[in-house]
C-alpha positions in Angstrom: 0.0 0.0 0.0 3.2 2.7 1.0 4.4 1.8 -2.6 1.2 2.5 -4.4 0.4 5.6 -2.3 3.8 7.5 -2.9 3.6 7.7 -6.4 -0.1 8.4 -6.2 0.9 11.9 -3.6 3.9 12.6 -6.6 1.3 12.6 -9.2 -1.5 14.6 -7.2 1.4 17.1 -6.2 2.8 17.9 -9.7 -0.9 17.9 -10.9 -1.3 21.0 -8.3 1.8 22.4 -9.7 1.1 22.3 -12.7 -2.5 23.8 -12.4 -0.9 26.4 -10.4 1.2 27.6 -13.4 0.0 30.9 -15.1 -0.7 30.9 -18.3 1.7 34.0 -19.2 4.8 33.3 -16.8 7.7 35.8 -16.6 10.2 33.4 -16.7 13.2 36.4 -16.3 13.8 40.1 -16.5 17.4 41.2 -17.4 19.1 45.1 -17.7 21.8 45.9 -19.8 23.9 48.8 -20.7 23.8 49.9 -24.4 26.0 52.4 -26.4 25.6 56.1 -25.5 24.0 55.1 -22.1 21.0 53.5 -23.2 19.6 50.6 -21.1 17.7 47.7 -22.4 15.4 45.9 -20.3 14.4 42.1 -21.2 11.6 40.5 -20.4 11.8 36.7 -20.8 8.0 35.2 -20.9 7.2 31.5 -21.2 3.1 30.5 -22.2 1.3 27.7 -20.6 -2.4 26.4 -21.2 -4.7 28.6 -21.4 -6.7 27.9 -18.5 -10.0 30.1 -19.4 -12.8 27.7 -20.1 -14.1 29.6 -23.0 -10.9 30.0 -24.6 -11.2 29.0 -28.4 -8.6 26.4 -28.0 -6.4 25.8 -24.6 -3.3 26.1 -26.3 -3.1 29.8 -27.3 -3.2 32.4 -25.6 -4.4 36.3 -26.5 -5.0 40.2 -25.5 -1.9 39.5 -23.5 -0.8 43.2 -21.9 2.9 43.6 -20.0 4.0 47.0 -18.3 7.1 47.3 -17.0 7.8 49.8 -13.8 11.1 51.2 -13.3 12.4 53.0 -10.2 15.2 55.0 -9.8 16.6 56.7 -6.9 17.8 60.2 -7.3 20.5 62.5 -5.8 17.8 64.1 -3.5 17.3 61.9 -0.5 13.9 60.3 -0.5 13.3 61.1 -3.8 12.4 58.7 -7.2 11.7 59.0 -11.0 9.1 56.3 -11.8 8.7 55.1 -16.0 6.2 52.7 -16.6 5.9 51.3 -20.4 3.1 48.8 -22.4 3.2 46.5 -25.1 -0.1 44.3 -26.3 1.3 40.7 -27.5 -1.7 39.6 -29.9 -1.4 35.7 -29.2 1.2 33.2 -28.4 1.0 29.3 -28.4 1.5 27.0 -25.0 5.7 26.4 -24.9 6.3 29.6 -26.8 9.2 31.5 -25.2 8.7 35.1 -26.2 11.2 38.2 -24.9 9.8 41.9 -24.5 12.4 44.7 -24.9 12.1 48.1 -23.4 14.2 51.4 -23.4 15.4 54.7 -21.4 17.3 56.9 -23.5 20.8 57.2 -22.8 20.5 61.0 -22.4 18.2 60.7 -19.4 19.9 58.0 -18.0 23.1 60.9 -18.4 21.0 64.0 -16.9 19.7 62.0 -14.0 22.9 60.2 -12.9 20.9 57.0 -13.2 22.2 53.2 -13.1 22.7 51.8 -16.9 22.3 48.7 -15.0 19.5 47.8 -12.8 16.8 50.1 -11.6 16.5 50.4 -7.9 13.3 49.1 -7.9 11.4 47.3 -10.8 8.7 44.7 -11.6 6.2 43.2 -14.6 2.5 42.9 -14.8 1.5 41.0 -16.6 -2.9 40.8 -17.5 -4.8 38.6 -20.2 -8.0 39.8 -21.5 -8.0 43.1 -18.7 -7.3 40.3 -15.4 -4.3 40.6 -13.9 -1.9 37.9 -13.2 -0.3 37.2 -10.0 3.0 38.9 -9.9 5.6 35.8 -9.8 8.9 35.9 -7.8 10.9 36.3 -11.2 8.9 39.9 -12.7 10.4 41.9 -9.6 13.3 43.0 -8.3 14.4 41.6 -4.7 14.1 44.9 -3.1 10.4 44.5 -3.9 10.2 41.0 -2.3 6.9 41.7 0.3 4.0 42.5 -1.1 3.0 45.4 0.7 6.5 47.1 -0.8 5.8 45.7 -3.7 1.6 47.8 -3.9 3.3 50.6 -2.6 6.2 51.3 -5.0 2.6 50.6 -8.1 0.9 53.3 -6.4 3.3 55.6 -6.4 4.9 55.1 -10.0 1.4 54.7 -10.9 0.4 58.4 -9.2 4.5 59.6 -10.4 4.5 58.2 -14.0 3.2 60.9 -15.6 5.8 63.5 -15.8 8.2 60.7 -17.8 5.2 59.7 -19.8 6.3 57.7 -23.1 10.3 57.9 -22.0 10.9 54.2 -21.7 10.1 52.7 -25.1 8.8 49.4 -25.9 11.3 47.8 -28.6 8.9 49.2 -31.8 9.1 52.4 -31.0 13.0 52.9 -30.1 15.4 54.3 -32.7 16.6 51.2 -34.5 20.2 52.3 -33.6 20.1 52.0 -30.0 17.9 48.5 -29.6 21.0 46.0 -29.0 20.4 42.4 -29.4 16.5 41.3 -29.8 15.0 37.6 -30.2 12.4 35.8 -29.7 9.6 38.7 -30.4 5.7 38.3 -30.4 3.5 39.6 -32.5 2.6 43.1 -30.9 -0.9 44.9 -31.4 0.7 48.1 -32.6 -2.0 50.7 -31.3 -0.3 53.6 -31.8 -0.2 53.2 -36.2 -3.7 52.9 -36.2 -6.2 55.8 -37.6 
């Protein structure tokens, strides 16, 4: 019975596991420093099953949003500048790996004495048709590690945002001389071409 029953608990638990998988995952988010100060942020997603019951079929997923949140500490004790960016990825297809690139220009990244590294403080949402998806371990920085840190840093780049409104550029819309490296890009719903 003790040899039926342990396989029987490893099945159940990777059966939980598995269930408990989002559909979009950010697998990993990576910075890097680009020519002329530039900084590229990465965004490494991974698709599961789609887990809405009135999904056409399971294995695709759509109307798939990301926004990134950077936060970066100035000179001024206390004080941040928060950019927040958004891409639409039309549809991707269970085991896809797909990477979303954003960028600050090197100029600001200059005039503010920011890091062309990491941000202080940043983190992915990620939502699929308008419901947001748990934000997983991997889409935010450790400094953002408890929850309560993590709603209070949103709020405020949320509230903050504004005044660097359409500075950090999803991949599509930065000069194609300072994008770096790309791969693995989804098809993006390019709102901003449209009429």
């Amino acid at each position: 019975m003790k040899k039926l029953l342990l396989p029987l608990v490893l099945f159940i638990g990777a059966s939980a596991c598995a269930h408990a998988q989002e559909a979009i995952e950010v697998d990993q988010v990576n910075f890097k420093s680009l020519r002329d100060d530039w900084v590229q942020m990465e965004v490494q997603l991974q698709c599961g099953k789609n887990p809405d019951p009135a999904a056409r079929d399971d294995r695709y997923v759509s109307n798939i949003k990301v926004k990134a949140y950077l936060g970066y500490a100035l000179k001024e004790k206390g004080q941040f500048d928060f950019y927040t960016s958004e891409v639409e990825i039309v549809i991707m297809e269970q085991g896809d790996d797909n990477n979303v690139y954003f960028y600050l220009p090197g100029l600001i990244v200059e005039r503010d004495q920011l890091s062309s590294t990491d941000p202080d403080y940043y983190f992915v949402e990620v939502s699929i048709d308008g419901k947001l998806q748990p934000v997983s371990k991997n889409a935010r920085s450790s400094s953002l590690r408890d929850d309560s840190v993590l709603a209070s840093m949103k709020s405020k780049a949320d509230s903050e945002a504004s005044k660097n409104e359409h500075i950090l550029m999803p991949v599509y819309l930065t000069p194609v001389d300072y994008v770096g490296r790309v791969d693995k890009l989804p098809t993006f719903l390019r709102k901003d071409v449209r009429n």
